[in-house]
C-alpha atoms as one frame of an Amber mdcrd trajectory, in Angstrom:
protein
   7.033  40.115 -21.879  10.784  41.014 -22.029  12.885  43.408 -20.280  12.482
  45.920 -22.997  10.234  49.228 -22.889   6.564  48.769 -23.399   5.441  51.334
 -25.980   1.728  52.980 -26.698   0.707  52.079 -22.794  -0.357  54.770 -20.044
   2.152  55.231 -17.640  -0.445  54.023 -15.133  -1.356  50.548 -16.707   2.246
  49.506 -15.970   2.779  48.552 -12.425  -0.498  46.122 -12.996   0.790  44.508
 -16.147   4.636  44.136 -13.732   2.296  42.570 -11.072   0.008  40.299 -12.976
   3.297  39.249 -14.931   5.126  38.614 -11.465   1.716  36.954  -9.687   2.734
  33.485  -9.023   4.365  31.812 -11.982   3.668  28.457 -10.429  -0.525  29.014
 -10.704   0.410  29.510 -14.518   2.081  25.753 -14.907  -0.871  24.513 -12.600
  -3.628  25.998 -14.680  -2.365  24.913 -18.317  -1.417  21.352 -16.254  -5.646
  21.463 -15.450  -6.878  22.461 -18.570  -4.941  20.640 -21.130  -7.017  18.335
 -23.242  -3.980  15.837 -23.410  -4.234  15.157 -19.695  -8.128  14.522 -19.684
  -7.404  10.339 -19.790  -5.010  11.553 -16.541  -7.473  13.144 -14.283  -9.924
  10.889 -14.746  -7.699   7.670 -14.159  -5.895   9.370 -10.857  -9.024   8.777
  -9.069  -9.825   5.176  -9.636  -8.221   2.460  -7.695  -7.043  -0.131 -10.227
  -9.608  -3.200 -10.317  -7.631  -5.075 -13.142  -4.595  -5.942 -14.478  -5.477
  -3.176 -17.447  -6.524  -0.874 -14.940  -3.540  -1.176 -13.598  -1.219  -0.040
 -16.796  -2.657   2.402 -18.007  -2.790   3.909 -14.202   1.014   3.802 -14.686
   0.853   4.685 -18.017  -0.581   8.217 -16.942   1.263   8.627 -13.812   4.533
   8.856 -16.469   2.862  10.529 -19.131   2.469  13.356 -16.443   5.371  13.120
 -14.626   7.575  13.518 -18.000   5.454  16.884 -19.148   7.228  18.140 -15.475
  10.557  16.223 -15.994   9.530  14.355 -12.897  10.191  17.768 -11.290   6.466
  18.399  -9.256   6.121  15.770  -6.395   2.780  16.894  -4.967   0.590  17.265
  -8.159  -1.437  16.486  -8.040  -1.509  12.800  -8.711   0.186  11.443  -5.283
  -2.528  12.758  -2.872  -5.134  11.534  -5.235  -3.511   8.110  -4.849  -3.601
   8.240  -1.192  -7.420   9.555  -0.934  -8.662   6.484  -3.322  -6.724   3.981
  -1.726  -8.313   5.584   1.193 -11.747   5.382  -0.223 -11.439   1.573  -1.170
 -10.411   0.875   2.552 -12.875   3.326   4.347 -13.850   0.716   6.792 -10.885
   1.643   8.416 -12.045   5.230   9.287 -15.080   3.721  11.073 -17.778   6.155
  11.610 -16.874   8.608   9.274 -16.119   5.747   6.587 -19.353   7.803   4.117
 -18.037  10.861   4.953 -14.657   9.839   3.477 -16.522   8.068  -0.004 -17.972
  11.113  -0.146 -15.141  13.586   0.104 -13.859  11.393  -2.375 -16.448  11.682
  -4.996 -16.222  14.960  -4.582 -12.640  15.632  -5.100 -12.677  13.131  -8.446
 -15.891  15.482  -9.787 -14.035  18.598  -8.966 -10.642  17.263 -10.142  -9.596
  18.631  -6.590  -5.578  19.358  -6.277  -4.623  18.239  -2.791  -1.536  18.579
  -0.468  -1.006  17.233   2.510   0.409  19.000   5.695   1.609  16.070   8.167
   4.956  17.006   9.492   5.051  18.762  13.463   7.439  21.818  14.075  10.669
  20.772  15.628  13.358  22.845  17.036  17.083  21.072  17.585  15.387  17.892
  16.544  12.794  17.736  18.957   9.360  18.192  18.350   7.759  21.485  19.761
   5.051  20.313  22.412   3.658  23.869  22.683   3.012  23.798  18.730   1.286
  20.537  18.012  -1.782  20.949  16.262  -4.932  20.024  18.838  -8.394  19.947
  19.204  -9.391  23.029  21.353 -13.029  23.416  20.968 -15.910  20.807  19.673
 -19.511  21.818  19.063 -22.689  20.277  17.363 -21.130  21.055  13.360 -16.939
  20.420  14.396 -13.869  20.723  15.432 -11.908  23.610  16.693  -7.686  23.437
  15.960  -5.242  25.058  16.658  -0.976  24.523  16.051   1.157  24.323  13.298
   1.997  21.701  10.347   4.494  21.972   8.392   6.109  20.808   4.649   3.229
  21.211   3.133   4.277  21.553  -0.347   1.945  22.992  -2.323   0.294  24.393
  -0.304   0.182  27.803  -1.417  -2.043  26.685  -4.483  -3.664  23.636  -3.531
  -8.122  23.621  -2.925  -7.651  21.362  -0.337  -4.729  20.281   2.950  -5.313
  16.958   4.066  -3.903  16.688   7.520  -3.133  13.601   9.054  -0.150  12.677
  11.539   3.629  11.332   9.593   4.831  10.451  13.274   3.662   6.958  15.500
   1.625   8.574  18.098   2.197   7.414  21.603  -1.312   6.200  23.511  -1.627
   9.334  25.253  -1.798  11.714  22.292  -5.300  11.241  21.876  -5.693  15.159
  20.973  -3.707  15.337  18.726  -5.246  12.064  16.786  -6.548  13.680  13.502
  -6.999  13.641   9.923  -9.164  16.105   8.774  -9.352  18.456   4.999  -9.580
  22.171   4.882  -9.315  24.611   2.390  -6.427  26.935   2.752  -7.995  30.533
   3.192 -10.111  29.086   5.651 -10.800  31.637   8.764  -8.305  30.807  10.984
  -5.886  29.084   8.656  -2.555  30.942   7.623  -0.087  29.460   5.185   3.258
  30.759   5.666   5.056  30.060   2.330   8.871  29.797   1.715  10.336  33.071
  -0.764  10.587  31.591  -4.364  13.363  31.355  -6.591  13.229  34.470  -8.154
  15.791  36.553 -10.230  16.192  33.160 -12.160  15.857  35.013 -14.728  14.890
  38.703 -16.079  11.676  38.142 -17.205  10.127  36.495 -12.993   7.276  34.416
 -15.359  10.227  32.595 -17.046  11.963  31.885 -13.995  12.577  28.479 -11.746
   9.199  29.765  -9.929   7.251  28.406 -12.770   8.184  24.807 -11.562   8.458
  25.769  -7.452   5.551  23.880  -5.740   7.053  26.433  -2.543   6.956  24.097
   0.995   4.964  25.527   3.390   4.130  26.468   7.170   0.361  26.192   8.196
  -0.687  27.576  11.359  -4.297  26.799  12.680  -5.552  29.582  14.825  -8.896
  28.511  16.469  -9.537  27.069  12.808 -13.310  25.435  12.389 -13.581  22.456
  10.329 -16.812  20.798   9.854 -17.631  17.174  10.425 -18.095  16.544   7.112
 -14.334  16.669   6.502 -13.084  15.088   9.821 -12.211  11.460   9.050 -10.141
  10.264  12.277 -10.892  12.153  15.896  -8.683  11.076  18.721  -8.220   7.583
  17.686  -4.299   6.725  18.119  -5.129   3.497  16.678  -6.644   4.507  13.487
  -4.123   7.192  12.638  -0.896   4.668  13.754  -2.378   1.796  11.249  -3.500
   4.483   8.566  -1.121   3.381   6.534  -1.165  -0.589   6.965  -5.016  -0.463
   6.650  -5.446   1.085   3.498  -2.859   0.371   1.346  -1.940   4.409   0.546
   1.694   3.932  -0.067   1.212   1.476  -2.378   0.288   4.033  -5.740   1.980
   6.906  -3.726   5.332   5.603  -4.161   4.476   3.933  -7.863   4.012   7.743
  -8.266   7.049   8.639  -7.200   9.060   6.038  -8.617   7.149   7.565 -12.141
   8.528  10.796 -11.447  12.250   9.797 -10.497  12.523   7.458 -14.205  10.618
  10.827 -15.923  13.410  12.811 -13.960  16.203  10.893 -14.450  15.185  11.108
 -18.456  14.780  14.533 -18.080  18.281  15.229 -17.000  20.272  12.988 -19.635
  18.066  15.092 -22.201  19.347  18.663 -21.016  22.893  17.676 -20.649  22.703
  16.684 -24.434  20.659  19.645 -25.185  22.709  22.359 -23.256  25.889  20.519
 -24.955  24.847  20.779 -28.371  23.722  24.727 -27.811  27.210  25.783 -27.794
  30.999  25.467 -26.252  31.338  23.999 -22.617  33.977  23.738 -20.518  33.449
  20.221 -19.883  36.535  17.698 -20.427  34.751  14.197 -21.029  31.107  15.341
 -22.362  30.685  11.856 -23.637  31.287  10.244 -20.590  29.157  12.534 -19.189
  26.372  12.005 -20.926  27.024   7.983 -21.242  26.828   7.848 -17.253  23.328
  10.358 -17.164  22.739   7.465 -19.933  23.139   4.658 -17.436  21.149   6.772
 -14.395  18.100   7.119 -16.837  17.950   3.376 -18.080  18.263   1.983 -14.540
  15.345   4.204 -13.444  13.257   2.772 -16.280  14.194  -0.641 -15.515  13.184
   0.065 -11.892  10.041   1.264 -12.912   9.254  -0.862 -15.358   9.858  -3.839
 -13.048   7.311  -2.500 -10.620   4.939  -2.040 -13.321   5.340  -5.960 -13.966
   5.196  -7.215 -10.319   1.497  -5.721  -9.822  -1.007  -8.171  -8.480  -4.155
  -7.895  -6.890  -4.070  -6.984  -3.470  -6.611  -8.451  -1.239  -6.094  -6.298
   1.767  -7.224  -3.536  -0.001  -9.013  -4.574  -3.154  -7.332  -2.798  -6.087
  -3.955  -3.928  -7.873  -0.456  -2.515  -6.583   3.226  -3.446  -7.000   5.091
  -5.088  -4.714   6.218  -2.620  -1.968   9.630  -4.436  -1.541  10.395  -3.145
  -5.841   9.050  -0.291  -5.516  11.413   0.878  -2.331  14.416  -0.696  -4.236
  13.703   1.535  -7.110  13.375   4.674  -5.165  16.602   3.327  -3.184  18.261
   3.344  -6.425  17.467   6.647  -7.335  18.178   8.426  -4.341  21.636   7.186
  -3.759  22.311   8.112  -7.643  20.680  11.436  -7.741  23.295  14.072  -6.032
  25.926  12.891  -8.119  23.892  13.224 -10.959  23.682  16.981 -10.389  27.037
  17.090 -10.020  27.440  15.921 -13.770  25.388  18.393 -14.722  27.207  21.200
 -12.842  30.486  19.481 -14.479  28.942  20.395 -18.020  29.642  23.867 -17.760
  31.716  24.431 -14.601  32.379  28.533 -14.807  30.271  29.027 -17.754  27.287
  28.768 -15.115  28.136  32.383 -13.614  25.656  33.980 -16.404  23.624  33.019
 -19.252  25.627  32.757 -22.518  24.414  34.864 -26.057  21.784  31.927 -27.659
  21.246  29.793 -25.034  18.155  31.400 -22.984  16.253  32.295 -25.522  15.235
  28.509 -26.520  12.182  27.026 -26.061  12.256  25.233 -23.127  12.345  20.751
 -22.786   9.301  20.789 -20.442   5.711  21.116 -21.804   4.402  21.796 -18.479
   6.670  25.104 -18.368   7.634  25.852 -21.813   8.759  29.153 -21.169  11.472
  27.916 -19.002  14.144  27.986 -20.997  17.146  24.865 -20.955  19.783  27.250
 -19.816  17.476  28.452 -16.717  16.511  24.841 -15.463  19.945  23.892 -16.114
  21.456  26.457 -14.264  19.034  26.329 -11.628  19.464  22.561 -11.329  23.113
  22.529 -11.288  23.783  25.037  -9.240  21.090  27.208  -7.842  18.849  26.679
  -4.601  16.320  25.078  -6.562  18.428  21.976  -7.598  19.732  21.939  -3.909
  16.326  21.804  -2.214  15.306  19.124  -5.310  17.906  17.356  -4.128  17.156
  17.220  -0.674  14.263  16.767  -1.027  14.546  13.750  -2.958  16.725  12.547
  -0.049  14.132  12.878   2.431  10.961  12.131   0.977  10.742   8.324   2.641
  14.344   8.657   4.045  16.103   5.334   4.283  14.729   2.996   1.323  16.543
   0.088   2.829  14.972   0.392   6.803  11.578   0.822   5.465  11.845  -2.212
   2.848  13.136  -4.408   6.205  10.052  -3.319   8.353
């Protein structure tokens, strides 16, 4: 729909087509991302912990196949929380009691091809986490658990069927209450998700805006919020939720995920530079150079990932195949000290010419198949210089913070 006058409709039919054209962008990319007969091989594979060598590839295979139909731009979907429930699921031993429940929830998510998010991260104010906020158990009857407090980064979250909360932080002995790792739908009674504004006036038309590609962070407050036993997996065991990660092997895939997404988004940005370059003038001095150095970013990010890919063996902890955890943290290491100044080659491409679209360039189809409508010079734009490359940015920064200190633990 363009900016233009819509003829031969009743005044009255309007303001519904303007709000079913402005109604979440994003659900649009998750939808076609869902029911695309290319990704079938995909959905299926994300769920199935990788008993061979074979296995294994084409696991990776699929993890890039998807990651470059986003340009490695979607983090949370919805391939790295099914990585983390399966690895869970092949190690549910460690969740004791509730070890069926969680083989269960499991089968049910693959059957479903559930899209998950997790909420893990506790409110802080100044840097300190707010006591009065933590979500806790405040009720228990003969069905579940009663919560209430807040989680937060839960990106996604707006769109997701299912947060899976468990805690990010060590938990200290005496935090038994707050010892939980639980799913619940997000329109559950007593469950509010408190969603950050898009990124809209991207462009004129809001459903070919940045939004399309904005998985939108998240606040979740739990107000007295039921949640049957059937989805609680850890209650007030420090222990369990401290070793969650040693126990099961979840980071392993998670961050072969990731390190999917960073080569498919390193890619992705060498291929608009050229593109935007080629569409018409630019202010830039050296576009060569430019381009030759986004040239060098992309091939060491396939080199990274490719050399995880190779140093898979089977892991015996857990019983599936993974890559070594020491290649994969140098290869998201290498990424995240590279990718700010790769943005700033980008923004270097243009310079002024970003203050407004240019005559030619918006109305190309756009590089991603996952949000075709995008056009180049909107994700460029947005990327280089707009609060949606920033928070990218950032949050490629943060997302397991020093590569080096976690690869010495």
């Amino acid at each position: 729909m363009g900016s233009g006058q819509i003829i031969g409709l009743p005044a009255e039919a309007l303001p519904a087509m303007v709000d079913e054209a402005t109604r979440r962008p994003f659900t649009q990319t998750l939808d076609g991302l869902r029911s695309d007969p290319d990704l079938k091989r995909f959905w299926e594979r994300i769920w199935q912990a990788p008993e061979t060598l074979e296995d294994f590839c084409e696991y990776a295979r699929q993890l890039r196949s998807f990651a470059n139909r986003s340009g490695g731009l979607l983090g949370r979907s919805p391939d790295f929380l099914a990585a983390i429930v399966t690895a869970w699921a092949a190690n549910a031993g460690h969740f004791g009691e509730a070890a069926d429940r969680l083989r269960d929830f499991h089968r049910e998510c693959a059957i479903r091809n559930s899209i998950l998010t997790h909420a893990i991260s506790d409110i802080s104010e100044g840097g300190r986490l707010s006591e009065d906020r933590l979500l806790r158990v405040v009720g228990r009857d003969s069905q579940g658990l009663y919560l209430s407090g807040f989680k937060q980064l839960a990106t996604l979250a707006p769109y997701s069927d299912l947060l899976l909360v468990y805690p990010y932080r060590k938990l200290a002995p005496s935090d038994d209450d707050y010892a939980l790792c639980f799913a619940v739908e997000p329109d559950s009674p007593g469950v509010s998700v408190y969603e950050r504004p898009g990124f809209g006036l991207a462009h004129q038309n809001p459903i070919e805006s940045i939004d399309a590609l904005d998985e939108q962070d998240a606040i979740v407050e739990f107000r007295d919020a039921f949640v049957p036993y059937e989805r609680v997996f850890i209650d007030g065991s420090v222990e369990r939720c401290n070793r969650l990660r040693e126990r099961t092997g979840m980071t392993h895939p998670a961050w072969l995920q990731a390190l999917a997404r960073m080569a498919a988004k390193a890619q992705m940005y060498r291929t608009l530079a050229e593109r935007v370059l080629e569409s018409g003038p630019s202010s830039a001095k050296e576009p060569r150079v430019i381009l030759a150095k986004l040239g060098r970013f992309a091939a060491s990010c396939e080199r990274d990932f490719a050399r995880a890919v190779e140093s898979a063996t089977f892991d015996e902890r857990y019983g599936f195949w993974a890559a070594d955890r020491r290649i994969l943290l140098q290869g998201i290491g290498n990424f995240t000290e590279r990718i700010e100044g790769a943005a700033t080659l980008l923004s270097q491409i243009a310079g002024l010419d970003l203050i407004c679209p240019k005559p030619g360039r918006t109305d190309r189809r756009g590089l991603l198949p996952a949000a075709p409508q995008v056009s180049d010079w909107t994700l460029f734009t947005n990327l280089a210089s707009g609060a949606y490359g920033f928070r990218q940015n950032k949050y490629e920064l943060a997302f397991v913070g020093d590569a080096d200190r976690l690869a010495a633990e």
